[in-house]
Backbone as a printed PyTorch tensor [residue, N CA C, xyz], in Angstrom:
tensor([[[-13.4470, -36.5860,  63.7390],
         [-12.9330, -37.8240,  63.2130],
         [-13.8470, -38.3440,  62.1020]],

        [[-15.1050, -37.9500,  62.3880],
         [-15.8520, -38.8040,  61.4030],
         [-15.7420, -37.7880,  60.0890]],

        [[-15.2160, -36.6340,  60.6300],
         [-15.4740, -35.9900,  59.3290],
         [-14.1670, -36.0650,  58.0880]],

        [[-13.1530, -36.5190,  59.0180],
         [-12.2440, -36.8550,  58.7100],
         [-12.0310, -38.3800,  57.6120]],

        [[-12.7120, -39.1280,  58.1900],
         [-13.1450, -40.1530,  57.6640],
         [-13.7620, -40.0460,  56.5620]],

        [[-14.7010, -39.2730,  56.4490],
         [-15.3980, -39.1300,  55.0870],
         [-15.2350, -38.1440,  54.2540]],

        [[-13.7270, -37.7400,  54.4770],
         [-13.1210, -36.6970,  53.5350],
         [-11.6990, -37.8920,  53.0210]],

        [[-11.7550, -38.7400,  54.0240],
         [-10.6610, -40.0160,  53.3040],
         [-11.2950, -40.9140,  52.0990]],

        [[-13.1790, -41.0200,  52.6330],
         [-13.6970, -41.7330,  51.4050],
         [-13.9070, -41.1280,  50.5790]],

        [[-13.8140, -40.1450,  50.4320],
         [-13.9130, -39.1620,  49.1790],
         [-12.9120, -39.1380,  48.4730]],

        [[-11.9280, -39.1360,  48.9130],
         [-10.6900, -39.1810,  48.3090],
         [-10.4820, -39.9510,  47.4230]],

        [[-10.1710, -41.2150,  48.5420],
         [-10.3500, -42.5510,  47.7490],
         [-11.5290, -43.1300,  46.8460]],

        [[-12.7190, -42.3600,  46.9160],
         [-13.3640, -42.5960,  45.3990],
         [-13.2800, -41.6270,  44.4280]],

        [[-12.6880, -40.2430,  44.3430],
         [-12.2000, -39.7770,  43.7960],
         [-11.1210, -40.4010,  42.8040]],

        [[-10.2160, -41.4210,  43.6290],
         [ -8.9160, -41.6190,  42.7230],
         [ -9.4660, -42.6280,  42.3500]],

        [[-10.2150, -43.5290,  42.5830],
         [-10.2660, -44.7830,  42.0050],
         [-11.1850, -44.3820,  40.9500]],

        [[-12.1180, -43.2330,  40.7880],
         [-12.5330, -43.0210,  39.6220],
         [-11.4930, -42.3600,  38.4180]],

        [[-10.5170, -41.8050,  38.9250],
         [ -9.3010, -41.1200,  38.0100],
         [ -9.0790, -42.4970,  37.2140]],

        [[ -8.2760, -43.6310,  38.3290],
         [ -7.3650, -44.9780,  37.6330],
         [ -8.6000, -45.2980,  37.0810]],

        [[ -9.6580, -45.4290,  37.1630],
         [-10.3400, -46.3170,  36.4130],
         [-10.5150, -45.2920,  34.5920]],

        [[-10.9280, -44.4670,  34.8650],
         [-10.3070, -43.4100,  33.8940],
         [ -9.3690, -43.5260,  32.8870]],

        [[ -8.2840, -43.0840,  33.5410],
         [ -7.1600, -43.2710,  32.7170],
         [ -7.0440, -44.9120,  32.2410]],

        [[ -7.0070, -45.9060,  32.7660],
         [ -6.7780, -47.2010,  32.3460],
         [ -7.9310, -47.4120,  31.3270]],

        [[ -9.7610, -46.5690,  31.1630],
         [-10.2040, -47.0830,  29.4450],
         [ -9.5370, -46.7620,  28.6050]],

        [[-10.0400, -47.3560,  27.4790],
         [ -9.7620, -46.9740,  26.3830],
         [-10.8950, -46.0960,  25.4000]],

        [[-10.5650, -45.4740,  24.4010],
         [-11.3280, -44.8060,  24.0080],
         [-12.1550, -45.4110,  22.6710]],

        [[-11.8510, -46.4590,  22.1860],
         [-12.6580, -47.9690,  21.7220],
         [-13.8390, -48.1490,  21.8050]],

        [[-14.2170, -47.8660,  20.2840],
         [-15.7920, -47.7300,  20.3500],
         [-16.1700, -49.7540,  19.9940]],

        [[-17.3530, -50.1430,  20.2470],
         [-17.6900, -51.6330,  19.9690],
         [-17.6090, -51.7160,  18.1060]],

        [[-17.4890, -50.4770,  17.1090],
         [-17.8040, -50.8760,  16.2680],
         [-15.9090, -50.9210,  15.7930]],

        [[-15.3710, -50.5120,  16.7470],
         [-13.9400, -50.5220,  15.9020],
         [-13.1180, -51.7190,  16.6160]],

        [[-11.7180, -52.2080,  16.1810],
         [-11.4130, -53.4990,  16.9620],
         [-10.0410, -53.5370,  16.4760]],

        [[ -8.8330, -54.0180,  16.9610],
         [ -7.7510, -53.5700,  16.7510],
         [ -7.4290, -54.3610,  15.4300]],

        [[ -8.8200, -55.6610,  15.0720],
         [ -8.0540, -56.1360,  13.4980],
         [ -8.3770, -55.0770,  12.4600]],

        [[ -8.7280, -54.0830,  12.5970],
         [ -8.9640, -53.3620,  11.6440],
         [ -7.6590, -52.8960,  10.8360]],

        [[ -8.0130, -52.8440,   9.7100],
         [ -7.0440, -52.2980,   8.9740],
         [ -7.3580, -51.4140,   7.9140]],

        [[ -6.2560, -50.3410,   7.5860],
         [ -6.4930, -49.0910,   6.9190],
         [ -5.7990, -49.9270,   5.4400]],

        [[ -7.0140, -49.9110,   4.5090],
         [ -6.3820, -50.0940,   2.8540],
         [ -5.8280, -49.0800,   2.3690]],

        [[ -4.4530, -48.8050,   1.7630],
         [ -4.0820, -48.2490,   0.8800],
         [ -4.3080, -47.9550,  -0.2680]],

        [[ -5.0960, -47.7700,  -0.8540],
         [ -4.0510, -47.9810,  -2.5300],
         [ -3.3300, -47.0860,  -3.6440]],

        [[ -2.8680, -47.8670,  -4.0180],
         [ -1.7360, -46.8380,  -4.4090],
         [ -2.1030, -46.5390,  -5.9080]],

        [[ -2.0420, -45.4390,  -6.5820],
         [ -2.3860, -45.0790,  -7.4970],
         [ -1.3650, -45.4250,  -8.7490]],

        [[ -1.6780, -45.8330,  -9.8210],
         [ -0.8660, -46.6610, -10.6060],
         [ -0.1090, -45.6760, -11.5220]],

        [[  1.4080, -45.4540, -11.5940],
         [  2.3870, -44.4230, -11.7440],
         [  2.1090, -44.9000, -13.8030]],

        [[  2.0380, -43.2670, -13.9570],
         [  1.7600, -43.5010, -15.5690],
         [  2.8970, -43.9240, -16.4470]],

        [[  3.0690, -44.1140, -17.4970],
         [  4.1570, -44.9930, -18.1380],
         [  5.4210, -44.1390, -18.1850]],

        [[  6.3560, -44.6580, -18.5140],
         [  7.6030, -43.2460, -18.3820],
         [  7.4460, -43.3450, -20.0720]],

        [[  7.5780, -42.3470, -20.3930],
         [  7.7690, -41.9970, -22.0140],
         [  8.7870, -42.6780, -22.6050]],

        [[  9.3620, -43.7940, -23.9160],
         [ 10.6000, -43.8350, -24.3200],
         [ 11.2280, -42.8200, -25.0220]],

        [[ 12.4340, -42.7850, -24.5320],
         [ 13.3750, -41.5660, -25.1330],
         [ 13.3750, -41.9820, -26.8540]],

        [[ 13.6410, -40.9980, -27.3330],
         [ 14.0250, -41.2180, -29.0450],
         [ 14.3250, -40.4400, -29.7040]],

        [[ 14.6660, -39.7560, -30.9040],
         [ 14.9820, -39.3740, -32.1360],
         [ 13.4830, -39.2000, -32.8660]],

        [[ 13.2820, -37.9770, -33.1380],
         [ 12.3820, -37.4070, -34.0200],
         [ 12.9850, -37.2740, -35.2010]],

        [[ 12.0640, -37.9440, -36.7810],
         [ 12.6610, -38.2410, -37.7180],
         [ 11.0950, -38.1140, -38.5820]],

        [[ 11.1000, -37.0910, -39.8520],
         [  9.7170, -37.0480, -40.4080],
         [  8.6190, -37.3400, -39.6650]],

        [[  8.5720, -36.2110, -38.1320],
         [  7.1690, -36.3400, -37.8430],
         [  6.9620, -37.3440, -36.7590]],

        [[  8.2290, -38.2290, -36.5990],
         [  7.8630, -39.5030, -35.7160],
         [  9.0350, -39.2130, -34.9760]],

        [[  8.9000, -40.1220, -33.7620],
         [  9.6460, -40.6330, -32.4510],
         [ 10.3340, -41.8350, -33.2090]],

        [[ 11.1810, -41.7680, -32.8530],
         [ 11.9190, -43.0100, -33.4560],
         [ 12.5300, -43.6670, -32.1870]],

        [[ 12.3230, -44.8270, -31.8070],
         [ 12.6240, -45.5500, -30.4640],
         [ 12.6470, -46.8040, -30.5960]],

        [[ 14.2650, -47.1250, -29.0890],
         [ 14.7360, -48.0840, -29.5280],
         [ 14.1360, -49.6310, -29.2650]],

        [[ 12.8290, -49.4930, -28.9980],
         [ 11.9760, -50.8070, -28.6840],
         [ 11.8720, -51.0610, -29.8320]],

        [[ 11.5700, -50.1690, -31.1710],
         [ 11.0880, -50.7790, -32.3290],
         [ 12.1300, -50.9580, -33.1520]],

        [[ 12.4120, -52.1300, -33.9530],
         [ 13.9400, -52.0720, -34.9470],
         [ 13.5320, -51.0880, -36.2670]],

        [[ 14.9620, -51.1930, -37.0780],
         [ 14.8850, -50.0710, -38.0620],
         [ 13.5840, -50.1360, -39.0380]],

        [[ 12.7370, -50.8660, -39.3730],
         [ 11.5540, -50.7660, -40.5500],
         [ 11.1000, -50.4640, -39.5420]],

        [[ 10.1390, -50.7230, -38.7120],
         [  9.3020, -50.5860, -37.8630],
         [  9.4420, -48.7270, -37.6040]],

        [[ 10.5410, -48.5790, -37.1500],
         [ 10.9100, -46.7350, -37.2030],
         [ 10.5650, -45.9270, -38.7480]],

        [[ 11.4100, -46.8530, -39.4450],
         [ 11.1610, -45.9580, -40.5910],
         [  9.7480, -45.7280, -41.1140]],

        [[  8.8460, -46.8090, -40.7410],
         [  7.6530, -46.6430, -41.4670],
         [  7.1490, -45.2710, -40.9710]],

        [[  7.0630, -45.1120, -39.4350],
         [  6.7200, -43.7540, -38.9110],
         [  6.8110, -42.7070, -39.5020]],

        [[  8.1700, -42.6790, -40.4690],
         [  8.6590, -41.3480, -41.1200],
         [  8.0260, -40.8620, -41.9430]],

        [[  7.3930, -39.7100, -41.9070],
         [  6.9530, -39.1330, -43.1800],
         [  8.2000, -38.8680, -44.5470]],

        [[  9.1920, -38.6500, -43.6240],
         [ 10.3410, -38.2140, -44.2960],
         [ 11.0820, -38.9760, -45.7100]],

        [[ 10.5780, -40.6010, -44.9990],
         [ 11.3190, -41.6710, -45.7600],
         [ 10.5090, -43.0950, -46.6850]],

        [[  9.3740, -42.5540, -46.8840],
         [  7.7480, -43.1510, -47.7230],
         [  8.2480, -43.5250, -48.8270]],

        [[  9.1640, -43.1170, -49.6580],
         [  9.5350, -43.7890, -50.7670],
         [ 11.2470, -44.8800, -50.2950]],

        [[ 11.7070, -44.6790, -49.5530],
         [ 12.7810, -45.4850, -48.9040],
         [ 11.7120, -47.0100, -48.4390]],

        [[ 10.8190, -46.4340, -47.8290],
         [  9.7520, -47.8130, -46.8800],
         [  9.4630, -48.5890, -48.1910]],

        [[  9.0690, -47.9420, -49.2970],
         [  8.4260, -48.9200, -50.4680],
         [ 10.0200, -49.3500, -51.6410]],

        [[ 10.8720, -48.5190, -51.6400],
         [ 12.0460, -49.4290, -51.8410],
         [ 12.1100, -50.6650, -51.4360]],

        [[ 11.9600, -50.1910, -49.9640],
         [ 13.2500, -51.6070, -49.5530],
         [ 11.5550, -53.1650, -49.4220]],

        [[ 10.2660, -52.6000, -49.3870],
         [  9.4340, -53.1160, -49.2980],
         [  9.4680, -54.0200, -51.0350]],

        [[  9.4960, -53.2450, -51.6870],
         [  9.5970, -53.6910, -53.2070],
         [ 11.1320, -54.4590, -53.5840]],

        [[ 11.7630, -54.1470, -52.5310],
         [ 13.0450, -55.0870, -52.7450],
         [ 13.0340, -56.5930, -51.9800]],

        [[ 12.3400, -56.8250, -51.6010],
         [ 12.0680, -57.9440, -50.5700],
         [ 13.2610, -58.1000, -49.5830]],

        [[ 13.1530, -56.7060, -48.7060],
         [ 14.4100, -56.9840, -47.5200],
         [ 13.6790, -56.4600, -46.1300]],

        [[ 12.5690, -56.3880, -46.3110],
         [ 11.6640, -55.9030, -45.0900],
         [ 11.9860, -56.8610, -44.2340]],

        [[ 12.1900, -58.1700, -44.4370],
         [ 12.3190, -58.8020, -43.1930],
         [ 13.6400, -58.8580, -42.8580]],

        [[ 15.0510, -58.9170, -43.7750],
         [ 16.0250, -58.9210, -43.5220],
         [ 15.9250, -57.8050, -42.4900]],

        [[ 15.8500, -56.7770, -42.6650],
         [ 16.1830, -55.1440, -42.2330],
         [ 15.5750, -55.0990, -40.6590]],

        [[ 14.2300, -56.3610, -40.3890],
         [ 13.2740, -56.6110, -39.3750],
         [ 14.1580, -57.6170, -38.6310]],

        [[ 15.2440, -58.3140, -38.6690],
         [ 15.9800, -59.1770, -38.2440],
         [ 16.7920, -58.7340, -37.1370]],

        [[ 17.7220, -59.8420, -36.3170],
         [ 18.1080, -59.2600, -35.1890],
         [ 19.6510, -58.4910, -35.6530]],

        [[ 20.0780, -58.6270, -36.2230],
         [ 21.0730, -57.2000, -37.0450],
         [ 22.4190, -57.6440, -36.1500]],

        [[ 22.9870, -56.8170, -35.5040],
         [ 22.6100, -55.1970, -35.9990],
         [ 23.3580, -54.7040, -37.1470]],

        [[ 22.1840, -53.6090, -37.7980],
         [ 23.1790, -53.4580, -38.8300],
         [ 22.9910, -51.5060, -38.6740]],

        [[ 23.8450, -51.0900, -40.2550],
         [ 23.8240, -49.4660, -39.6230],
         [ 23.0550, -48.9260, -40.7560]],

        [[ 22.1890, -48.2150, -40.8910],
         [ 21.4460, -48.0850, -42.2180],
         [ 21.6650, -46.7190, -42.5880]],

        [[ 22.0830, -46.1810, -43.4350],
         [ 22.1960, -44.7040, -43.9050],
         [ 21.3460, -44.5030, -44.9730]],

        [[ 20.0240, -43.6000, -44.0670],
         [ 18.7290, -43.6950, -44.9890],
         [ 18.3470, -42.1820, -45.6980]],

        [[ 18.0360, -42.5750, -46.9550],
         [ 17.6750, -41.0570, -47.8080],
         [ 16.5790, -40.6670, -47.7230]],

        [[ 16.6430, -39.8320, -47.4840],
         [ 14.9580, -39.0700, -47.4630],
         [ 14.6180, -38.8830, -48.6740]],

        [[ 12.8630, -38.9270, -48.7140],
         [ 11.9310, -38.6260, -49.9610],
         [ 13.0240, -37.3630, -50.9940]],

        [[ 12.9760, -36.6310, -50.2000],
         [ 14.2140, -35.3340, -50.7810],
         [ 15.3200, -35.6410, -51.8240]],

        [[ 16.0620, -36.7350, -51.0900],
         [ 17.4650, -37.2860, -51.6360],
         [ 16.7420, -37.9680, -53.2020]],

        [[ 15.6360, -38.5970, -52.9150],
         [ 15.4940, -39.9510, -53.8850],
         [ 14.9150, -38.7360, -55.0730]],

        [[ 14.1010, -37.3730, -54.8590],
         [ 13.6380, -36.6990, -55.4430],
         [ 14.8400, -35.9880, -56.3920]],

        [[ 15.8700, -35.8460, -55.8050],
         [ 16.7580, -35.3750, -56.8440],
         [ 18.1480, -36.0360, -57.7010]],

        [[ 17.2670, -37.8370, -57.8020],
         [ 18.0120, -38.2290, -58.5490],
         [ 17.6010, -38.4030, -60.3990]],

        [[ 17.6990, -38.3710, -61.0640],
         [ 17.7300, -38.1800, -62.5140],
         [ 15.6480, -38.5280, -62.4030]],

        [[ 15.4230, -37.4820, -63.3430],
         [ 14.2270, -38.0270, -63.5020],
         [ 13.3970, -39.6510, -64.4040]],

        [[ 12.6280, -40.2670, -63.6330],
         [ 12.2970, -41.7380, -63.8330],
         [ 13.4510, -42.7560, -63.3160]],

        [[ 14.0400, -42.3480, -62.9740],
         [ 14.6670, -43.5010, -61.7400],
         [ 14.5870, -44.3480, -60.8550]],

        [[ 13.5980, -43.6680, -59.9560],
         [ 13.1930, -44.2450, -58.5240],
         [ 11.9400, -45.2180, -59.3080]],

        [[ 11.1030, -44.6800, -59.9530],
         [  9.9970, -45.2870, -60.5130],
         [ 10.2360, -46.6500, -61.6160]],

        [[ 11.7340, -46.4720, -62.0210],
         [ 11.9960, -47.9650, -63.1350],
         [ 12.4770, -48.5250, -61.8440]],

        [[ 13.6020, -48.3560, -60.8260],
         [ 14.2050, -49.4090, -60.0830],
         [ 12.6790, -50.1870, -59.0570]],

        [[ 11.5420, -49.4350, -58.8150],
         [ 10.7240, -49.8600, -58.1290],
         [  9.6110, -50.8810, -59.1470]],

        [[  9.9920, -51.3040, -60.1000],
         [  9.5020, -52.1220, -61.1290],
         [ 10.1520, -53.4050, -60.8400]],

        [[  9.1420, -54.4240, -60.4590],
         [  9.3280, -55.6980, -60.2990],
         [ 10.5640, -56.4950, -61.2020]],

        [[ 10.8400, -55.6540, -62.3830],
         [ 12.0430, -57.1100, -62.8360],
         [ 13.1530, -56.2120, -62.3690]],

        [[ 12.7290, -54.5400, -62.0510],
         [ 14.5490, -54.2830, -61.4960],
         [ 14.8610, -54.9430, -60.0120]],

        [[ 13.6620, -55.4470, -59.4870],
         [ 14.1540, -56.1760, -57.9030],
         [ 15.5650, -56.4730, -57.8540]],

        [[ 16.4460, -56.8110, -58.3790],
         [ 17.5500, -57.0460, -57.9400],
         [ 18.6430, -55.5610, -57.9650]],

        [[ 18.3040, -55.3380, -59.2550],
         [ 18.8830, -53.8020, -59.1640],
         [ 18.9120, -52.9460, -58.0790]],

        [[ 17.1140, -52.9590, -57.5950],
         [ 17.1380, -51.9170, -56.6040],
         [ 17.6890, -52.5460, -54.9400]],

        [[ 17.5000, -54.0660, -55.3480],
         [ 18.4730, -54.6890, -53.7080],
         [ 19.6550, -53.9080, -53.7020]],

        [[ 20.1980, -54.3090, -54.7440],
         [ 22.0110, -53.4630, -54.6960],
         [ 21.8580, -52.2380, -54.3140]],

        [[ 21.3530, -51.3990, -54.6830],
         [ 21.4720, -49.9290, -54.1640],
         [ 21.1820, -49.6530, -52.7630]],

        [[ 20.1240, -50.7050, -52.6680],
         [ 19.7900, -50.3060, -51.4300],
         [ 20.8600, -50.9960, -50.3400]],

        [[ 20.7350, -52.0530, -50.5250],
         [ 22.0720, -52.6220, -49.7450],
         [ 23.4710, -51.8100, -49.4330]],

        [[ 23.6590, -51.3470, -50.3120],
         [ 25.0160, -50.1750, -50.6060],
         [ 24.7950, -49.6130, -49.1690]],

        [[ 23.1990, -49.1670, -48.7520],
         [ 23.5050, -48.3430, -47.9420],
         [ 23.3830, -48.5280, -46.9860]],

        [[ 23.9640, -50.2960, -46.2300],
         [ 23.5080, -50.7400, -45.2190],
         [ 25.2040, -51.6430, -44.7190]],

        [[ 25.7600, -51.2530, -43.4590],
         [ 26.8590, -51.9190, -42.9770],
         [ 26.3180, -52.7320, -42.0600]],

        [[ 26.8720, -53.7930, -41.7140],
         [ 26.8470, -54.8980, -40.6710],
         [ 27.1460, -53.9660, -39.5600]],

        [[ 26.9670, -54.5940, -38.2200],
         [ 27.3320, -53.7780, -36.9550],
         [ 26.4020, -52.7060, -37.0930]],

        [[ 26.5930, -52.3590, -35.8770],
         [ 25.8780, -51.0510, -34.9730],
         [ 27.0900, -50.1560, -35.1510]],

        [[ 27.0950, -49.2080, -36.0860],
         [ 28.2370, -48.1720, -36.2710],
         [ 27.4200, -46.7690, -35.7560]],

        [[ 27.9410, -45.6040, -34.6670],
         [ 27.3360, -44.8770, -34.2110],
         [ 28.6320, -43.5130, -34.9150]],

        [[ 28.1970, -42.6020, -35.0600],
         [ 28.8520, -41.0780, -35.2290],
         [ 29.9370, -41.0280, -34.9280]],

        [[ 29.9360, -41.3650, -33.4110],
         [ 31.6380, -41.3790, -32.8900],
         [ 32.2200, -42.4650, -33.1980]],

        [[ 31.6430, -43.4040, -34.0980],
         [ 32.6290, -44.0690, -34.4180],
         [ 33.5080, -43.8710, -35.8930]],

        [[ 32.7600, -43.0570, -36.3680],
         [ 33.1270, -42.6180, -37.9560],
         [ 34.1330, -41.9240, -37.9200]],

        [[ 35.3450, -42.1800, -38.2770],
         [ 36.5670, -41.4300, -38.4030],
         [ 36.8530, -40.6040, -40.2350]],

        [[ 37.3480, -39.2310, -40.3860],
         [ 37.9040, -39.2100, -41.8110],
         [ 38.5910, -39.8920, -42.5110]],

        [[ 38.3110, -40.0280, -43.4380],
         [ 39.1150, -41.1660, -43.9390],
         [ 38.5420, -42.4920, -44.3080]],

        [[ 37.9490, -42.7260, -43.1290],
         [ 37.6940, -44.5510, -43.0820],
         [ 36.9770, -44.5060, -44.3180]],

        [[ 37.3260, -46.2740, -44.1280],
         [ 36.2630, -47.0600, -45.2910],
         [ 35.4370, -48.0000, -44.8590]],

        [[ 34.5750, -48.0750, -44.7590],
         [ 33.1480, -49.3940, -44.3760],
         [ 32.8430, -49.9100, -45.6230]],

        [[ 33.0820, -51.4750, -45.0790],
         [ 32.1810, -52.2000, -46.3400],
         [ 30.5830, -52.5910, -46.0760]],

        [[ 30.1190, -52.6650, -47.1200],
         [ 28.4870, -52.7710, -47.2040],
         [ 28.0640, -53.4380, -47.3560]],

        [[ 26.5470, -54.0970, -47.2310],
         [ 26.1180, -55.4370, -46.9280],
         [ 26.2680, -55.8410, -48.7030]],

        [[ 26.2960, -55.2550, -49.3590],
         [ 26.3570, -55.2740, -51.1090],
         [ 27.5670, -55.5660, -51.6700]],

        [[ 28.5830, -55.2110, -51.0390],
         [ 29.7470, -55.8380, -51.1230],
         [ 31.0980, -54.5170, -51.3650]],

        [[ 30.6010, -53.6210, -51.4800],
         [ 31.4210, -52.1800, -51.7840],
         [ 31.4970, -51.9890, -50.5670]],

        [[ 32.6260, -50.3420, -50.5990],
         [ 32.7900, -49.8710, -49.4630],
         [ 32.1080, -48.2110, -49.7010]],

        [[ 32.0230, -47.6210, -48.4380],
         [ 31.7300, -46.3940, -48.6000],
         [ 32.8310, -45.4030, -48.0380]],

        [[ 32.8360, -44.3050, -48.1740],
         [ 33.9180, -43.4380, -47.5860],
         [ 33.6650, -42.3430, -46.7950]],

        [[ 34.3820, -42.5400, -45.9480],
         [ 33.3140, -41.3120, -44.4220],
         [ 34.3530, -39.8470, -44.9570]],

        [[ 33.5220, -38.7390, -44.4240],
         [ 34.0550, -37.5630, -44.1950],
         [ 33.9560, -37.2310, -43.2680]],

        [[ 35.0080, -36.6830, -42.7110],
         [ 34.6520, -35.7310, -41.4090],
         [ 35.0570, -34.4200, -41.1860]],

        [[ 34.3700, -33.4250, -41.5900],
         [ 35.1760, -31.8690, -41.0530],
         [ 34.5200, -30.7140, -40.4870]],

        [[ 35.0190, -30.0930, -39.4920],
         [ 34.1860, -29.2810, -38.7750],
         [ 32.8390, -29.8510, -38.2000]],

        [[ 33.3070, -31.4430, -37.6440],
         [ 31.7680, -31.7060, -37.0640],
         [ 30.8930, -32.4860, -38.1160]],

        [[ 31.1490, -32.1320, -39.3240],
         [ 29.7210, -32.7200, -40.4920],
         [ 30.1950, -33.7440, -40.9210]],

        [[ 29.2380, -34.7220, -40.7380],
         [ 29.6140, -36.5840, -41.4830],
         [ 29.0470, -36.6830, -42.8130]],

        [[ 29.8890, -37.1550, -43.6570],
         [ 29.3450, -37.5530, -44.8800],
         [ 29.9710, -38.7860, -44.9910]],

        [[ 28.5100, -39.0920, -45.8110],
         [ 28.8660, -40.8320, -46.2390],
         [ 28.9190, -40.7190, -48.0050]],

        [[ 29.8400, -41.1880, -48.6670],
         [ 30.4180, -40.7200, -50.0050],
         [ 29.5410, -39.6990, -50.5030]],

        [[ 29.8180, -38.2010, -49.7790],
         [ 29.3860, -36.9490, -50.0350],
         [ 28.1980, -36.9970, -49.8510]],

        [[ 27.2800, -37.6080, -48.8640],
         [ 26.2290, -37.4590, -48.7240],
         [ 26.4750, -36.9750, -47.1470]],

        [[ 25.6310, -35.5140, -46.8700],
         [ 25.4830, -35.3110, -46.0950],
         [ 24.5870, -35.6850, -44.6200]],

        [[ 24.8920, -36.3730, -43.9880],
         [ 24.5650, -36.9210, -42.2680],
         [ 23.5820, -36.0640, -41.6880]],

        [[ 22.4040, -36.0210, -41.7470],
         [ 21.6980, -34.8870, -41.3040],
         [ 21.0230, -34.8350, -39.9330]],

        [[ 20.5840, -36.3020, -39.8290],
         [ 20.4580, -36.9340, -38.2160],
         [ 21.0320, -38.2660, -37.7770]],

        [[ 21.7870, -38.2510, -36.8720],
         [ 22.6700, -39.2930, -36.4090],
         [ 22.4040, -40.0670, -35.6510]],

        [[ 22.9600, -41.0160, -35.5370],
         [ 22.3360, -42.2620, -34.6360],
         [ 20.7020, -42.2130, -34.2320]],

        [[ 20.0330, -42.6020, -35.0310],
         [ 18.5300, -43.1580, -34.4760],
         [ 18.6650, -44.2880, -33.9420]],

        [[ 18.2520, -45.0760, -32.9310],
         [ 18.7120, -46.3890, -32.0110],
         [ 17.2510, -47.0170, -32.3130]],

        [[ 17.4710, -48.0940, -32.8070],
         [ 16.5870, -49.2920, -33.0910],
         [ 16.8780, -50.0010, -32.3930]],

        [[ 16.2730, -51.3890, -31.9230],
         [ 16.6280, -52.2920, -31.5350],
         [ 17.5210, -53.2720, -32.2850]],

        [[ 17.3650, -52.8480, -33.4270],
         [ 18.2290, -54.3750, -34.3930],
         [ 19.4510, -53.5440, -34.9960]],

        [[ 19.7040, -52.0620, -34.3260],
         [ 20.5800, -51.2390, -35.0990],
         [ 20.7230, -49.8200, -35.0110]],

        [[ 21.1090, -49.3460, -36.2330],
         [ 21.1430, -47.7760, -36.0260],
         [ 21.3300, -46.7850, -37.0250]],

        [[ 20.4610, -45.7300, -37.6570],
         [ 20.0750, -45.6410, -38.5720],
         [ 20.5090, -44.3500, -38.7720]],

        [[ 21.2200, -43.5730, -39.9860],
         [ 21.7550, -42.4110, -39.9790],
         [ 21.2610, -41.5910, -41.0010]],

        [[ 20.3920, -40.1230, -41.1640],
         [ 19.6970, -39.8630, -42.1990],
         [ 20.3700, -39.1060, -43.0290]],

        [[ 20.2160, -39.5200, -43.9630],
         [ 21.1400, -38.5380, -45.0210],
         [ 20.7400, -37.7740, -46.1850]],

        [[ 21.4280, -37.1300, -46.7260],
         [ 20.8010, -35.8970, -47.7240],
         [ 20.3910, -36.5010, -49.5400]],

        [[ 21.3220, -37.9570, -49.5970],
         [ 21.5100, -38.1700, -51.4020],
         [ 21.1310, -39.6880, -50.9310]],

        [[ 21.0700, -39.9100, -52.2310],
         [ 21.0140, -41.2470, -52.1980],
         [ 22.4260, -41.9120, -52.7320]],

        [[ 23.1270, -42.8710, -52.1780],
         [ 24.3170, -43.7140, -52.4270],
         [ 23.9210, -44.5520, -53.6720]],

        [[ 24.8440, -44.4030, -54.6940],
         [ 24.7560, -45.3250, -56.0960],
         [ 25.8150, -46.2040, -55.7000]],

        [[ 26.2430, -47.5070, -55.9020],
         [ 27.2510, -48.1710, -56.4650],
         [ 27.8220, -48.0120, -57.4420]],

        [[ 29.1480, -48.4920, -57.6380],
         [ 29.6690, -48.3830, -59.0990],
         [ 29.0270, -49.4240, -59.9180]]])
């Protein structure tokens, strides 16, 4: 009996060392349940803006049409046109308008000493008109250019679209990149430069 007995207290301090067991925790004094794990989160890099490559530059629609064009290598004598015409800020305005712009190229193969008399301070008005010619009110995009049509211009003429097999011309000037998206507009590059009558 007695041995019996002290195979019962064994037992029973056996288990009461188990429950006491299982019921710690494994909680050291230096840790405590206000603890908290910091995150941080690593700061996601900018998303690129989409755009139109045009002489060398991104052309994007955060910046309006001067602001793009200056980028262009393509269009350096167009930037000091319309700079020497005093319409930099018009063109910088909230628009929208549609600009069909000539490249250095276009302006290069118009009559020799041309570009260089209209960029002479008393032709300022001269060279507004031309340049104006090549600027419509509205945001006019590619698909909107039908054969045929006629657009009038901030100058007061109209121009005449072509359309065949795909290729836009604006009075026989060939469309070479289409819709550049500005913010104040939308800018279409072309092969000649547009004269008025």
């Amino acid at each position: 009996m007695k041995k019996n007995f002290l195979s019962f207290v064994m037992v029973s301090v056996a288990a009461g060392t188990m429950l006491v067991a299982c019921n710690s925790t494994t909680e050291t004094p230096a840790e405590s349940k206000d603890s908290t794990t910091v995150i941080t989160e690593q700061p996601m890099a900018p998303k690129e803006e989409e755009g139109v490559m045009v002489g060398g530059a991104k052309m994007v629609p955060s910046k309006n049409i001067v602001e793009n064009a200056v980028g262009s290598a393509d269009h350096t004598t167009l930037v000091a046109a319309v700079k020497a015409a005093g319409l930099v800020e018009t063109l910088s305005g909230t628009g929208p308008f549609t600009v069909f712009a000539p490249t250095n190229a276009a302006f290069d193969n118009l009559p020799k000493g041309t570009v260089e008399g209209l960029l002479k301070p008393e032709k300022k008005d001269d060279l507004a008109k031309v340049l104006t010619f090549h600027v419509v009110p509205g945001a006019v995009k590619a698909a909107d250019l039908k054969d045929g049509q006629k657009i009038k211009t901030v100058q007061g003429q109209e121009l005449t679209v072509s359309v065949k097999d795909g290729v836009v011309k604006i009075n026989g000037a060939t469309v070479t990149t289409a819709d550049v998206i500005s913010s104040n507009g939308v800018t279409h590059v072309i092969d000649a430069v547009l004269l008025p009558k």
